[in-house]
N, C-alpha and C positions, 0 to 999 in steps of 0.2 A: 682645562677649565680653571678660570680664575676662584672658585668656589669651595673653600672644606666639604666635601660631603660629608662631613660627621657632626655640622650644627644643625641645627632641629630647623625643620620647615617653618618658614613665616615671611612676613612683610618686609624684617631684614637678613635674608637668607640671600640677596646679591648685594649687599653693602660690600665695597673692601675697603684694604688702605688705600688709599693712594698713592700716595709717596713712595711707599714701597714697590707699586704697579709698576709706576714711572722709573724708579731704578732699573726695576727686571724689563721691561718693556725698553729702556734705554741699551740698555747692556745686549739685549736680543737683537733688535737694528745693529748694532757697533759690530757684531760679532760674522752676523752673514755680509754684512758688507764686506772685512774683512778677509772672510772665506773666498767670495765671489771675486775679490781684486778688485772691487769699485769704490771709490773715492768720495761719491758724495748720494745724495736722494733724489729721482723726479717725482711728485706728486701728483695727480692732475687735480688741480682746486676746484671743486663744484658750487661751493657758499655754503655748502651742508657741515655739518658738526660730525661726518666721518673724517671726510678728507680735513677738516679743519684739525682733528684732532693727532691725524698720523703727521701731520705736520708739524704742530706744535712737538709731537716726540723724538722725529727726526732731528728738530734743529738740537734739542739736550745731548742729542745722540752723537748728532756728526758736527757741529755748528751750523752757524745759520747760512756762512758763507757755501757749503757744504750742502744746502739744500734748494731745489730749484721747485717754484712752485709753476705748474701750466694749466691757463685756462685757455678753455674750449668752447667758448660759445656756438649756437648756432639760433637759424631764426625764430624757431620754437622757444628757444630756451629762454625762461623766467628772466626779465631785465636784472632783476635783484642778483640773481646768481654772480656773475661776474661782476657785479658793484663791492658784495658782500669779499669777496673771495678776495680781488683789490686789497680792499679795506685790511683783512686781517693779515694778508702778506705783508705788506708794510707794518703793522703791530709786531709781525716775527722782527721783520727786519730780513725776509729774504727776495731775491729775485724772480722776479716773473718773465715770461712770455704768455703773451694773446694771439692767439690763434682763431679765427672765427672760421669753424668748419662747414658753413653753409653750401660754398661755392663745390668741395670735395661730395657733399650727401647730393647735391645736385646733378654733380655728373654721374654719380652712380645710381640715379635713378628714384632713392631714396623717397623723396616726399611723393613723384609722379606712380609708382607702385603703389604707396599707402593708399595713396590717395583711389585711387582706379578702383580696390576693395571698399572703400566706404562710399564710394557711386554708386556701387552697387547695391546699397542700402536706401543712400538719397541720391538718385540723378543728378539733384541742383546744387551741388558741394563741389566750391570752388574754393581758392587759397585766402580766400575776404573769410571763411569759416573755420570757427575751432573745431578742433577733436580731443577725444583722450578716451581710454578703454576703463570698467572699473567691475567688481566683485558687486555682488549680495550682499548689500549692508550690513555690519555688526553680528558677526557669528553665532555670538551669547545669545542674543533676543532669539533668535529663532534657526531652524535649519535649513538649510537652503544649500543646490548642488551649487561648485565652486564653475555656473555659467557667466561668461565676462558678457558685460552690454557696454555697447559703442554709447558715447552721448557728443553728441554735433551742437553747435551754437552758429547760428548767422550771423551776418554781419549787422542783421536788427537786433541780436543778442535770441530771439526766438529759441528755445531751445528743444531737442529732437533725443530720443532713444529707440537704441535696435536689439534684441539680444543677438551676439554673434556666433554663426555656425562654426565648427573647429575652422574648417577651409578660412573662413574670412578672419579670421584671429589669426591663424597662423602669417596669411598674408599681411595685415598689419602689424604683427610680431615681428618679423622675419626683416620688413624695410626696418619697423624704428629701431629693433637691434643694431645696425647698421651706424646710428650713432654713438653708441658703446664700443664698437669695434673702429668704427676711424678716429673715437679719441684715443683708443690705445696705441695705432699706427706711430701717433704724435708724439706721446710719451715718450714710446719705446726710440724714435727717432733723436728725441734730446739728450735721452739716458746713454744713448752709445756715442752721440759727440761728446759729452762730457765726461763719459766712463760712469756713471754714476748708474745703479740700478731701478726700479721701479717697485714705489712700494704703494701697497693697494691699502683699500679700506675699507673692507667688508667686511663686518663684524659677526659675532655665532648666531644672535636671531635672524639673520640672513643667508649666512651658511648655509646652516643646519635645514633648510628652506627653500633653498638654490635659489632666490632673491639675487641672481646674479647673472650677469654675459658670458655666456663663456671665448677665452678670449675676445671678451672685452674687455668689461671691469673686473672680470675673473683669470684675466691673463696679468700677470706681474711676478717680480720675484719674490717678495717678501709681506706676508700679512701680519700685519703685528697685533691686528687689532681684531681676529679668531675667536681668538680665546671668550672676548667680552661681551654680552648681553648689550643691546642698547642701553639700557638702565646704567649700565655702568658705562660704558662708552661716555653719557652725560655725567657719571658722577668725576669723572677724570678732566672733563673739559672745565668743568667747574672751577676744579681743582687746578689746574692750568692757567686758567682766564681765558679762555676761547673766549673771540666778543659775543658782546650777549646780545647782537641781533641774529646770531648765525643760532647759540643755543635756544632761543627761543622759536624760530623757524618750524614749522610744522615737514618734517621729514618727506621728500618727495622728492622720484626717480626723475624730475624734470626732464622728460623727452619725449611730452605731448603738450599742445598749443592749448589747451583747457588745462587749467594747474588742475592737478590729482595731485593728493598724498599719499603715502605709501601702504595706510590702512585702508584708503578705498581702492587701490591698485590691486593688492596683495595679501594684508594680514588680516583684515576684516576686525581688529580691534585695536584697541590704543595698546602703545610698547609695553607701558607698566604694568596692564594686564597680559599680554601677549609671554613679556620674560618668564614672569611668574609659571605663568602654565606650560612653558616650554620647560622650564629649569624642571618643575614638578614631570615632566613626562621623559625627561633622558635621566632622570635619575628613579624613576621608578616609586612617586611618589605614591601610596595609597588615596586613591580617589575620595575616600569620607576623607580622610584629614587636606586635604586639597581642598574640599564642601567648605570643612569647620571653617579654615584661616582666609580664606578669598568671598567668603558668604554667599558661592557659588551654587546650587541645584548639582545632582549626580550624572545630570543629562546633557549640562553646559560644560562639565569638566569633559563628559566625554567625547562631546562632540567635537569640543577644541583639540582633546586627544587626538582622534581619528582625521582631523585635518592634518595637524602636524605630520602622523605618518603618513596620509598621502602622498603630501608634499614632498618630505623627505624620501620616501619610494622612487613617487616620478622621477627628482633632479638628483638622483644617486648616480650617477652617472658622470655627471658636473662635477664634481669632487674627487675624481679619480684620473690616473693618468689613460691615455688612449690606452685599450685594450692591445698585448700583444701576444703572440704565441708562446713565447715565451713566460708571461704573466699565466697564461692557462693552463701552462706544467704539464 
């Protein structure tokens, strides 16, 4: 944890240096590269302020010639994504490859799967129509179990909601996974023609949350960027110059045809409040003093608590290497 646990709880209790980050965080890339025998970094550039930022580390780290950026589009994906992502590769000054994975999710059945389970919702849901899965609005305001609803949009823009049975999530889980994991196919593809490794960009309130693919975007060699709270994640890109259309972007898993962001996907509240109550729950903060500094109720600390562990419960799994006989002693 980037964090002293010995300063007093408050509003700056995930402030760091930076500069200093960016040494240890520079120095931590230089070192497993070294270990590993790889020579330079693959990224995959999303336009988001993760990948933006393990990039910007990479080039302090290895140089810029030393670092390859890969984007990955596919038809779903936000135009802006690969505009933005463009954009700030040439600000490093490193190389890209475009890869448009449309044709790869198509043959594997990918959108024709998803698709099949949200028929089964609307009969009349054809490729002219959006989709995207989402949470219970805003956690804090009230309680509510963590049931996802489908929401469709036609091609009149009409828009439609279902809540979804486990069976129908999981089958829409399970294809759109499917473009998490053929972006890493790509990566891992470029990293080994050029010897270079693959370093990922999932940060701790994603972690700590399984907010993540497993091998997909949780398959790579190196996380540098673990340790950090979204909250800081932005205070370092700042600090960087990451472009300010990418840090201003409202954070989202892009790999549904209706934009979702990543609090209606997933956290049910905005990061700054989200850190805070995460930081406050893996360090074992007392819930009044958590009330006092957040101006929170004892009922919204705990609720958020009790999410948290679920969460973390469920995708404990995710975080571990495959179980072996061995590992069971």
């Amino acid at each position: 944890m980037s964090t002293p646990n010995n300063r007093e709880f408050g509003p700056d209790i995930l402030r760091i240096d930076c500069e200093a980050e960016v040494r240890r965080l520079s120095s931590f890339i230089r070192k497993h590269a070294t270990e590993m025998r790889r020579t330079g970094a693959v990224i995959g550039l999303s336009g988001g302020i993760d990948s933006a930022l393990s990039a910007e580390l990479c080039v302090r780290a290895l140089g810029k010639d030393k670092v390859l950026g890969v984007i990955l589009p596919e038809k779903e994906s936000s135009p802006v994504s690969a505009e933005y992502a463009s954009s700030h590769a040439r600000k490093m000054g490193i190389q890209t490859q475009i890869a448009d994975i449309t044709g790869v999710l198509e043959a594997f059945g990918a959108y024709e799967r998803r698709d099949e389970a949200i028929k089964a919702l609307f009969p009349d849901y054809n490729s002219t129509w959006k989709s995207k899965i989402v949470l219970p609005a805003d956690l804090l305001a009230r309680d509510a179990i963590n049931f996802f609803t489908l929401k469709v949009e036609d091609s009149a823009g009409n828009a439609f909601s279902a809540r979804l049975t486990s069976d129908s999530l999981r089958k829409i889980v399970s294809a759109t996974n499917m473009k998490q994991r053929t972006r890493m196919v790509y990566l891992y593809f470029f990293a080994e023609r050029e010897n270079y490794l693959v370093c990922g960009t999932t940060n701790r309130s994603e972690a700590i949350q399984g907010f993540f693919v497993q091998y997909g975007d949780g398959g790579v060699d190196i996380e540098p960027l673990q340790h950090l709270y979204k909250s800081q994640v932005y205070q370092i890109a700042e600090y960087l110059g990451v472009n300010r259309e990418i840090i201003d972007r409202a954070p989202s898993p892009d790999t549904y045809s209706l934009g979702v962001t990543d609090q209606e996907f997933y956290f049910r509240m905005p990061y700054q409040t989200l850190d805070l109550l995460l930081y406050a729950w893996e360090n074992r903060i007392p819930v009044g003093q958590v009330c006092a500094v957040m101006g929170l109720t004892e009922e919204q600390v705990k609720r958020a608590f009790r999410d948290f562990k679920s969460k973390y419960n469920a995708t404990r799994h995710l975080r571990r290497l495959p179980p072996t006989l061995e590992m069971q002693g």
